[in-house]
Residue, then its C-alpha position, 0 to 999 in steps of 0.5 A: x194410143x195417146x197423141x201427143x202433137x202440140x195443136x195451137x189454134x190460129x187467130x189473127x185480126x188480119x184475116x176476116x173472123x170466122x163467122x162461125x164455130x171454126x178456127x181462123x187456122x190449126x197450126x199441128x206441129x210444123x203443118x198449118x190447116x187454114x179453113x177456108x178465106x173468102x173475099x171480106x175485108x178484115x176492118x168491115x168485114x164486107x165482101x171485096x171485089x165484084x168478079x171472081x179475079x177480084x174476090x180471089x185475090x182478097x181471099x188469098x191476101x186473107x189466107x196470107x195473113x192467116x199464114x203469117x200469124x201461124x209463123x208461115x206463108x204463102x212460099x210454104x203452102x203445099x196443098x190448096x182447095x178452091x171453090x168456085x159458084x161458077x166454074x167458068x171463072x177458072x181461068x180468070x182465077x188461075x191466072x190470079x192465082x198464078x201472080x201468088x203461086x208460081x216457080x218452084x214451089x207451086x203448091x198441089x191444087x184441087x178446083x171444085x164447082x159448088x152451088x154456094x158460098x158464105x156470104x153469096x161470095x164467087x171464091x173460097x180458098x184453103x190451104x195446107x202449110x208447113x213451117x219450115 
């Protein structure tokens, strides 16, 4: 069987550059694969933010821009995956997250604990979108 869904890659230079063999986003047909953003300033490529709240907010500003380069946003999102170094920083992201996320519309959402991140960072945040 053949597959015969157009598969675009996403790239933007409003969003952090992969530091690694991986695209920004996928965009298949009207759904958006993003990888994982985490809390770099896309000019400096530096870490942004000192608390988990902080950085969660630079990463979803990064997964916005990767949206929007995609021809979507952050309205469309319907699947998220946060990882946390600590996982005592939920509620601290959560309500973050909220001030992006609210309504109607609120996307699925998976919260994991993990022992380490890219670049010694306290959040990362992917995400499922569609065009819609």
């Amino acid at each position: 069987m053949e597959c015969k869904m157009e598969r675009k890659i996403i790239a933007t230079d409003k969003a952090p550059a992969a530091i690694g063999p991986y695209a920004q986003a996928n965009r298949l047909g009207d759904m958006i694969f993003t990888s994982g953003q985490i809390p770099l300033d896309p000019s400096t490529g530096e870490v942004v933010g000192q608390t988990a709240a902080e950085q969660a907010a630079q990463a979803i500003e990064n997964l916005a821009a990767v949206l929007d380069a995609a021809g979507s946003g952050l309205g469309n999102v319907v699947k998220t995956t946060v990882f946390l170094t600590d996982i005592g920083d939920f509620a601290a992201v959560n309500e973050v997250y909220a001030r992006y996320f609210s309504g109607d519309m609120l996307p699925s959402r998976s919260a994991v604990g993990v022992a380490d991140l890219p670049k010694g960072v306290k959040v990362e945040i992917e995400a499922i979108a569609y065009c819609g």
